[in-house]
Residue frames relative to the residue before (quaternion, step in Angstrom):
aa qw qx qy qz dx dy dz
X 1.0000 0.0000 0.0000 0.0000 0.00 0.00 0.00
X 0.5965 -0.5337 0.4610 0.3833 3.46 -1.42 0.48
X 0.7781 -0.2116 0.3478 0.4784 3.18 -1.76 -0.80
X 0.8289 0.3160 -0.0756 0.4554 3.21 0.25 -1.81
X 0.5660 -0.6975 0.3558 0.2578 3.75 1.49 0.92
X 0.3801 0.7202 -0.3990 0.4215 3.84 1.58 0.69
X 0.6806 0.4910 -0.2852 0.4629 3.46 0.51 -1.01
X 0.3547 0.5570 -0.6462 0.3826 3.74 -1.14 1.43
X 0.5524 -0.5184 0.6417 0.1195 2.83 -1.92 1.60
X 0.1412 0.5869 -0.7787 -0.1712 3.52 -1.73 -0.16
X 0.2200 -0.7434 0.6248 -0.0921 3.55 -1.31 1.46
X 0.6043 -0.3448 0.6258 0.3525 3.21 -1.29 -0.07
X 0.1880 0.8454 -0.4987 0.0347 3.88 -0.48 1.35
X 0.7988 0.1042 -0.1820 0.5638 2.80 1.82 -0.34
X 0.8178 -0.4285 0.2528 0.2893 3.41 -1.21 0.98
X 0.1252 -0.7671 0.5960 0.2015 4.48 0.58 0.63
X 0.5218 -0.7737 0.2714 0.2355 3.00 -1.25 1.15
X 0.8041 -0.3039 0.2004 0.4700 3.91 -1.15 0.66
X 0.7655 0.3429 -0.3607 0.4078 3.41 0.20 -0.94
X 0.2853 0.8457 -0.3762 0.2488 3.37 1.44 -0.29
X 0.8070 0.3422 0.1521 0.4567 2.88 1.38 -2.27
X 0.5760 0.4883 -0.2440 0.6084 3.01 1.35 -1.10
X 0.6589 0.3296 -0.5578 0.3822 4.14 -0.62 -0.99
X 0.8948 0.2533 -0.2612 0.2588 3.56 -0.65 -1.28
X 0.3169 0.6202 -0.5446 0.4674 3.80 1.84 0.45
X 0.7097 0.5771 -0.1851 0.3592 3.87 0.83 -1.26
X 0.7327 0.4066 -0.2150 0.5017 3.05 1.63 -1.22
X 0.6174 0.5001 -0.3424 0.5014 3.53 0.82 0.36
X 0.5032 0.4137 -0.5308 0.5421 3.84 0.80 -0.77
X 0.7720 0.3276 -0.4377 0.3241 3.64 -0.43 -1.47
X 0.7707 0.3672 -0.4877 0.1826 3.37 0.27 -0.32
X 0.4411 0.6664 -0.3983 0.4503 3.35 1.60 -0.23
X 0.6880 0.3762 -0.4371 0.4406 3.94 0.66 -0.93
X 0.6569 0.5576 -0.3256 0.3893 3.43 0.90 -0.55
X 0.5197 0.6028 -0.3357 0.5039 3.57 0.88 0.18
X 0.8592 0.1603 -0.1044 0.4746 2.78 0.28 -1.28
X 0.2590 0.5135 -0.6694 0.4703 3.86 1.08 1.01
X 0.7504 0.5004 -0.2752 0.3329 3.39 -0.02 -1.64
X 0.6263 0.5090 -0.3224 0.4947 3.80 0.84 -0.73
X 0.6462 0.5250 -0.2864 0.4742 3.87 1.03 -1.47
X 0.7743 0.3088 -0.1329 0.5361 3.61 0.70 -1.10
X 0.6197 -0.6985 0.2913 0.2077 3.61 1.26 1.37
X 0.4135 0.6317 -0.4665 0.4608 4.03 1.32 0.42
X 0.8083 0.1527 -0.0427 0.5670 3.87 0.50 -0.73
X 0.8081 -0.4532 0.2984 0.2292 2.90 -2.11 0.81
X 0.4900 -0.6246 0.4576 0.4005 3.59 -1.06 0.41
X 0.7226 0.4930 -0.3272 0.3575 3.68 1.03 -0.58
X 0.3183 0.7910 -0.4372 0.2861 3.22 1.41 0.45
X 0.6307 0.4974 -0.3071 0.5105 3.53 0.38 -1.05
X 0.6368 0.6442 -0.3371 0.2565 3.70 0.17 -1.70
X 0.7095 0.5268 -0.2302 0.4076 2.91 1.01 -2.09
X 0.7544 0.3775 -0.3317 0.4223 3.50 0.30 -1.72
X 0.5914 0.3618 -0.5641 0.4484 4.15 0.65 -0.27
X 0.6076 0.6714 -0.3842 0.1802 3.78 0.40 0.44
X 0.6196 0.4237 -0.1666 0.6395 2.37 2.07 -1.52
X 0.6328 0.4717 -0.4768 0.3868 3.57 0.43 0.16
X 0.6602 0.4820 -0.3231 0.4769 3.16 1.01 -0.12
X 0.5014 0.4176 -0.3392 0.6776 3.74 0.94 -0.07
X 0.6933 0.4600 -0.4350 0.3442 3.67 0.23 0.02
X 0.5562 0.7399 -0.1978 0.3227 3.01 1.45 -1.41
X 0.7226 0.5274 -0.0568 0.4432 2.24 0.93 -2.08
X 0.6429 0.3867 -0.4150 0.5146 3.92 0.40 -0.92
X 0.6339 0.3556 -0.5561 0.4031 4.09 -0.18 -1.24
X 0.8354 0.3612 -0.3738 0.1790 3.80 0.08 -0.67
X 0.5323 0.5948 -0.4700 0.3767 3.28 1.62 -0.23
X 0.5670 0.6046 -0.3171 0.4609 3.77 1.61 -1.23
X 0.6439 0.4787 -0.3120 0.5089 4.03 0.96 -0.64
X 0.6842 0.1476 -0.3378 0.6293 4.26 0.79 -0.06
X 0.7700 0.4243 -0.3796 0.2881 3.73 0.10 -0.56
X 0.6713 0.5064 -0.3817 0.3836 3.24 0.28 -1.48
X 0.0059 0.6948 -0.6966 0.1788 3.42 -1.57 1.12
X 0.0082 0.5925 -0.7894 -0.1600 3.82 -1.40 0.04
X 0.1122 -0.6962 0.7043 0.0817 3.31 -1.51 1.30
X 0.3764 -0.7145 0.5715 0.1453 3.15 -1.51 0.30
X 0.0270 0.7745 -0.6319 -0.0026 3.99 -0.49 0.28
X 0.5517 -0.4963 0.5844 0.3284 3.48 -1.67 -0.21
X 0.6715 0.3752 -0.3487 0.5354 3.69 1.55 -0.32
X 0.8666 -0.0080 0.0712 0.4939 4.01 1.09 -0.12
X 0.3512 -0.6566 0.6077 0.2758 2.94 -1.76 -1.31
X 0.0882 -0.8012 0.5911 0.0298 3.32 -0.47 1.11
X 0.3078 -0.7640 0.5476 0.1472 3.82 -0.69 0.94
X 0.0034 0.8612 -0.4918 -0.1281 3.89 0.32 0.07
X 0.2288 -0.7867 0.5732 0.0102 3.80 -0.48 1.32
X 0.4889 -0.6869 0.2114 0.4944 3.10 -1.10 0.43
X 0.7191 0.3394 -0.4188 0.4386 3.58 0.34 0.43
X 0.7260 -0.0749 -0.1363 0.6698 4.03 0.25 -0.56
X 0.5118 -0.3988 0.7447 0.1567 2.79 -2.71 0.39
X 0.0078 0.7131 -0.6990 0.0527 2.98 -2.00 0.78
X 0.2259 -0.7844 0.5762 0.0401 3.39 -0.92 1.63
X 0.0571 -0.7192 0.6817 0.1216 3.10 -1.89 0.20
X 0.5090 -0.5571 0.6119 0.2371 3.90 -0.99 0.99
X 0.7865 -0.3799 0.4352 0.2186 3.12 -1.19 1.04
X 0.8620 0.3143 -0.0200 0.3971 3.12 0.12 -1.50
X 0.4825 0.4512 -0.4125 0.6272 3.90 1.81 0.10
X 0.7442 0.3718 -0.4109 0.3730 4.10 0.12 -0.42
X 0.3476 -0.7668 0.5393 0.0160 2.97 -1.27 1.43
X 0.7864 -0.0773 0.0874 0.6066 3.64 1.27 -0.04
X 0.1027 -0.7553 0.6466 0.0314 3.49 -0.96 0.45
X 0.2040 -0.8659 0.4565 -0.0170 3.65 -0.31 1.50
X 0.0591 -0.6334 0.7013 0.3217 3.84 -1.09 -0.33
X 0.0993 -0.7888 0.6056 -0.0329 3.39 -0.80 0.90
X 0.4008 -0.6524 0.5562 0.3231 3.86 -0.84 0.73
X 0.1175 -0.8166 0.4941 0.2744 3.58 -1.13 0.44
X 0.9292 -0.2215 -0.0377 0.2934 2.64 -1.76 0.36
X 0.2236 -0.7914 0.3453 0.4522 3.55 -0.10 0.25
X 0.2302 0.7972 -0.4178 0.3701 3.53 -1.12 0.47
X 0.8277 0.3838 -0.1387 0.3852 2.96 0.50 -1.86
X 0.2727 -0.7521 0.5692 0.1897 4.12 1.67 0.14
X 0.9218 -0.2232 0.0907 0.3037 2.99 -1.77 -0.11
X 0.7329 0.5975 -0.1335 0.2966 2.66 1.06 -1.87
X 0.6704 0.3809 -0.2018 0.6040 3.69 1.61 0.31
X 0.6266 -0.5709 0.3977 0.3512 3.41 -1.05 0.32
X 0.1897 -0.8287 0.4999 0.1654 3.79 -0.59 0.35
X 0.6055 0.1807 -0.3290 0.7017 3.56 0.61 0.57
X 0.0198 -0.7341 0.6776 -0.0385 3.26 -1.98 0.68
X 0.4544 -0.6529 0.5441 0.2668 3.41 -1.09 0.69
X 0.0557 0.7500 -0.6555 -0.0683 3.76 -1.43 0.76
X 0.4293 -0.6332 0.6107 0.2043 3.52 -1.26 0.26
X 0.0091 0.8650 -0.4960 -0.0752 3.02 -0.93 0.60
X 0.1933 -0.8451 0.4790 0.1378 3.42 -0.38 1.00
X 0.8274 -0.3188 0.2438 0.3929 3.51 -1.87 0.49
X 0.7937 0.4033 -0.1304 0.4364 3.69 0.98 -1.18
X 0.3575 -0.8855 0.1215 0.2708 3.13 2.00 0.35
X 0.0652 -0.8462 0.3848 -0.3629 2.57 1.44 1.77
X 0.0828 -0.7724 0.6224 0.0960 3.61 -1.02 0.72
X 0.0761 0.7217 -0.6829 0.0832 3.39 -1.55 0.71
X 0.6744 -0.5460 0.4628 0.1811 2.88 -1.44 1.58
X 0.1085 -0.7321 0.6674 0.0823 3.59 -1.65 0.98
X 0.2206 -0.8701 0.3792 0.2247 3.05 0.15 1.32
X 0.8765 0.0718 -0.0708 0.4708 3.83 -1.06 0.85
X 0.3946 0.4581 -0.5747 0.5515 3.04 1.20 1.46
X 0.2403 0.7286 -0.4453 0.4616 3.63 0.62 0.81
X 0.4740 -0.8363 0.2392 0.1367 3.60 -1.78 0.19
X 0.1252 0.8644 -0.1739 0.4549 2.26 2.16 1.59
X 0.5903 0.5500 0.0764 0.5859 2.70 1.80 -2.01
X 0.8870 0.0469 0.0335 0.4582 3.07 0.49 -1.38
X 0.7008 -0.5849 0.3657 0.1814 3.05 -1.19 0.31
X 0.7351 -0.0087 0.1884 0.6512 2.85 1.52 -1.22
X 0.1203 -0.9393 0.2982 0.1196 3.35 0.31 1.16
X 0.4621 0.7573 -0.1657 0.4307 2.87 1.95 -0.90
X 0.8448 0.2015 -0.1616 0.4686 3.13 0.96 -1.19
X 0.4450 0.5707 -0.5329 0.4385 3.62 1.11 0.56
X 0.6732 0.5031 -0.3638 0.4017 3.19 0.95 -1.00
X 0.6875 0.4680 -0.3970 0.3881 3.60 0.79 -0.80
X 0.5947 0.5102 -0.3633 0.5040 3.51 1.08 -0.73
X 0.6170 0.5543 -0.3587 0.4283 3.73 0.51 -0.02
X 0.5297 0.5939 -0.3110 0.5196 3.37 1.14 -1.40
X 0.7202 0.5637 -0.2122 0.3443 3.67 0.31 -1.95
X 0.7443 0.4589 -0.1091 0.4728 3.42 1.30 -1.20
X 0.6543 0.4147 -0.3236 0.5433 3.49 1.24 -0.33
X 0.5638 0.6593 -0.4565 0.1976 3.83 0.75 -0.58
X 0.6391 0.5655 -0.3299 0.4037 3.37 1.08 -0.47
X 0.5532 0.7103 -0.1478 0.4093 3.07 1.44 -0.01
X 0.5268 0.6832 -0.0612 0.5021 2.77 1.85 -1.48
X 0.0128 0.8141 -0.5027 -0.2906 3.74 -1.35 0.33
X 0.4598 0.5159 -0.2669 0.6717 2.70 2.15 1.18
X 0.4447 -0.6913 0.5397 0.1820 3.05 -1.21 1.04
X 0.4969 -0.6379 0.5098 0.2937 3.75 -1.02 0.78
X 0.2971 0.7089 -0.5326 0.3543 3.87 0.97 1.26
X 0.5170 -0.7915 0.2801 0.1666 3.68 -0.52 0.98
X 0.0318 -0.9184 0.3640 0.1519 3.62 0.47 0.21
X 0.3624 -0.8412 0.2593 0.3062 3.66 -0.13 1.17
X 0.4489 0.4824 -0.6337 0.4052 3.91 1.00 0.47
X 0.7649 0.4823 -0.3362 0.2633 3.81 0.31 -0.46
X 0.2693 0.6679 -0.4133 0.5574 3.25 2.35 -0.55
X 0.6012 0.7512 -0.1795 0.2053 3.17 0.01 -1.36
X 0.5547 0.6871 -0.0343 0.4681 2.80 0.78 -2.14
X 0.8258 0.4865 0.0234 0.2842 2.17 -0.49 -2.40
X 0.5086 0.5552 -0.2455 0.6106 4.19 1.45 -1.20
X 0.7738 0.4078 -0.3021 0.3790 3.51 0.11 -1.33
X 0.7336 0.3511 -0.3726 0.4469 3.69 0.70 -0.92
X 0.5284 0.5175 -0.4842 0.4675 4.00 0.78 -0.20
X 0.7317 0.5162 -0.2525 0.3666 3.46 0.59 -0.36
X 0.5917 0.4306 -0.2965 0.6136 3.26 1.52 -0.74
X 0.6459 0.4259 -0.4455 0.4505 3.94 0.80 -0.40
X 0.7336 0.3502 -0.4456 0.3751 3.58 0.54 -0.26
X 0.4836 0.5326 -0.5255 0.4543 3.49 1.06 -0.37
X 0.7956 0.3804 -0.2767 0.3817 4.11 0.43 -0.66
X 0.5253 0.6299 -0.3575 0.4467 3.49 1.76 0.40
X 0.5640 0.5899 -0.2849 0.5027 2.95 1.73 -1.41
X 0.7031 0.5207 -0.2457 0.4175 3.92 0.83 -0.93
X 0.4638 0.4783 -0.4459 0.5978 3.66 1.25 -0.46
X 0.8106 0.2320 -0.3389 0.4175 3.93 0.22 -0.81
X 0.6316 0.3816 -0.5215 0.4284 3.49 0.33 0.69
X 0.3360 0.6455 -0.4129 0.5477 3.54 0.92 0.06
X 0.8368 0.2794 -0.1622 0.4420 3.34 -0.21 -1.22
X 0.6296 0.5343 -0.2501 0.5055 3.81 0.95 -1.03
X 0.4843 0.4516 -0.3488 0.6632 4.24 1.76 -0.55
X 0.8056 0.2893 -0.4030 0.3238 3.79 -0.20 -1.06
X 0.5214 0.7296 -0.2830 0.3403 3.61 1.17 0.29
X 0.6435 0.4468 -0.2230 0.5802 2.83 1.61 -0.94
X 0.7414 0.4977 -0.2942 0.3406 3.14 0.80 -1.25
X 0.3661 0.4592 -0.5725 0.5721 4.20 1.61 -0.27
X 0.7948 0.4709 -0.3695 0.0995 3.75 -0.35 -0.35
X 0.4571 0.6566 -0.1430 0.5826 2.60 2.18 -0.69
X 0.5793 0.6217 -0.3290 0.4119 3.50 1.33 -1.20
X 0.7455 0.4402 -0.1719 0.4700 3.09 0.75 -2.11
X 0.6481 0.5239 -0.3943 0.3873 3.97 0.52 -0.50
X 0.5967 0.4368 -0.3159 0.5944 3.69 1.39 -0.70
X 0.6139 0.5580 -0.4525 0.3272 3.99 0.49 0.09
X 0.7627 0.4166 -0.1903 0.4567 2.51 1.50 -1.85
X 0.5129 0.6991 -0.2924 0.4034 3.47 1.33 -0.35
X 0.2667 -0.8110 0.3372 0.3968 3.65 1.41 -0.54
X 0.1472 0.8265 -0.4185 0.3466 3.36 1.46 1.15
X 0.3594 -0.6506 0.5851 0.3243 3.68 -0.75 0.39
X 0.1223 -0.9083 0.3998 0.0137 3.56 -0.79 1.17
X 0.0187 -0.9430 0.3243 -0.0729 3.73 -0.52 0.97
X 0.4342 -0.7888 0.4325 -0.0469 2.40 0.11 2.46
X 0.6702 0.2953 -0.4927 0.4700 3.96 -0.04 -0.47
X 0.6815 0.4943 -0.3557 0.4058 3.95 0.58 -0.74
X 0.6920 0.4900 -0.2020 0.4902 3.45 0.71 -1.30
X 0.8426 0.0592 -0.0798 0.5294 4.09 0.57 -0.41
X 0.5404 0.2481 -0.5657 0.5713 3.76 0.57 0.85
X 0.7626 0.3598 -0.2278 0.4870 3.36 -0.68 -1.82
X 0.6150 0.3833 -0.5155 0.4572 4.13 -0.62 0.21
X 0.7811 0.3870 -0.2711 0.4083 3.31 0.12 -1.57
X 0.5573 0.6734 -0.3017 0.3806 3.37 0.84 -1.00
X 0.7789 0.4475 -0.1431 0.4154 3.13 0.59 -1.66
X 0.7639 0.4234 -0.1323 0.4688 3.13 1.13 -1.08
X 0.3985 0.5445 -0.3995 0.6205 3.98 1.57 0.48
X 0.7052 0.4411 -0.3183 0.4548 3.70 0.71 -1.17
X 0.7003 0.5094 -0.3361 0.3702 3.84 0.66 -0.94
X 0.8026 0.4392 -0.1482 0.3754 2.86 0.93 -0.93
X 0.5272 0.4528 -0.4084 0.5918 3.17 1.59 0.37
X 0.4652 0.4832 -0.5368 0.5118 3.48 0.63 0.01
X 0.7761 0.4208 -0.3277 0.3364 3.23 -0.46 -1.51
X 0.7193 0.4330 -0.2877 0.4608 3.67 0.59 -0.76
X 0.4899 0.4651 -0.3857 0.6284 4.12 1.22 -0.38
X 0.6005 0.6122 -0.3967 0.3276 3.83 0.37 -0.33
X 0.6946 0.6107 0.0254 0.3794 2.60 1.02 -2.38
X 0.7499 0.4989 -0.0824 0.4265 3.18 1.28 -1.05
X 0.4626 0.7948 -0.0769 0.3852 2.63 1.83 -0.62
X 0.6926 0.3367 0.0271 0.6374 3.09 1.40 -1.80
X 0.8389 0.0291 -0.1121 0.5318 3.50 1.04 -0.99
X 0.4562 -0.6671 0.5642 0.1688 3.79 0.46 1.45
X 0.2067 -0.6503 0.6782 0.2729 3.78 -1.14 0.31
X 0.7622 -0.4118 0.2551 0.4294 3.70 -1.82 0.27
X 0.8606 -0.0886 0.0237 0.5010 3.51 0.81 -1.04
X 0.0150 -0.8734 0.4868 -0.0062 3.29 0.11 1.18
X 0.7745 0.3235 -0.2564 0.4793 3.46 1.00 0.85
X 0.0088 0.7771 -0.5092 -0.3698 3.67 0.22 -0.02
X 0.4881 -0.6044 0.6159 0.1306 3.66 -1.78 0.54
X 0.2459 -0.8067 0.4832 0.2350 3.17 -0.40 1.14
């Protein structure tokens, strides 16, 4: 550590747990072998297979670039977040808060449940990687002991200011209005595999790229809009919890 006890790395220290690695390793082979039955036995597209060896590769590839790269440094002159591919810094004097926040729910064991964010002046949010409760023991208090240690640093005091509160409301809202829409998406491409299989069995010509991308798709996107609108004008009671 420096003088003023600010300066410190947060890394990847301890090992995330199997299912971490293993569920969505599982959920991709099967869907890859399944593809490419359906493609071999002349029901589905030839570019089926290709893709999913793609996305499994882009998957691979990020958990391992996010296992050596990903990093949150600390200095007396900032924070740099390192992802696995680029880094982003902020002066002292651009961060407007620094949060533990619970995430999203959903994400069960197999993910961290508290996380570190940055806030900035325009009440912007960004991810501290592995400052989180994986890493630590006790995020809350690193984070507060950090806060305590950087203020001298500061030519601003860590006092809240309500256009960035603001801000800060509006974009938690616009993610849940676009969280709610991932789960209609997914709750549309459900019906519509049923809809798929009832027009097969029905002797109906049947159309899977329309009927389960471009529906669900379309219909996840409206319906986050409409609900990021909605919210807009009439905010619900608590659309964020505060740690």
């Amino acid at each position: 550590m420096d003088e003023g006890g600010v300066e410190r790395e947060y890394r990847r220290r301890r090992k995330p747990p199997l299912a971490y690695l293993l569920l969505p390793g599982l959920l991709m082979m099967n869907a890859f072998i399944q593809t490419s039955r359906v493609s071999r036995d002349g029901g589905g597209v030839r570019w089926g297979p290709p893709v999913f060896a793609l996305l499994m590769g882009l998957t691979i590839a990020r958990i391992a670039l996010d296992h050596f790269r990903a990093r949150t440094r600390v200095t007396a002159a900032g924070i740099t977040a390192q992802g696995p591919v680029r880094a982003r810094s902020w002066a002292w004097s651009e961060v407007y808060d620094i949060r533990v926040e619970q995430a999203p729910r959903g994400s069960g064991r197999a993910a961290p449940q508290w996380l570190t964010y940055l806030y900035d002046f325009r009440g912007r949010r960004f991810l501290l990687p592995h400052l989180n409760d994986w890493q630590l023991d006790d995020p809350y208090a690193e984070v507060a002991e950090l806060c305590l240690a950087a203020a001298p640093l500061r030519s601003l005091t860590w006092e809240r200011r309500p256009d960035v509160e603001e801000r800060i409301l509006r974009g938690a809202l616009r993610r849940r209005a676009w969280a709610w829409g991932s789960y209609a998406a997914v709750a549309v491409f459900c019906l519509m595999f049923v809809v798929d299989i009832w027009r097969v069995a029905a002797g109906r010509p049947d159309h899977p790229f329309l009927l389960m991308v471009c529906v669900p798709v379309a219909s996840g996107i409206a319906f986050a809009v409409v609900l990021d609108r909605y919210w807009s004008i009439r905010p619900p009671r608590s659309p964020v919890r505060q740690p």
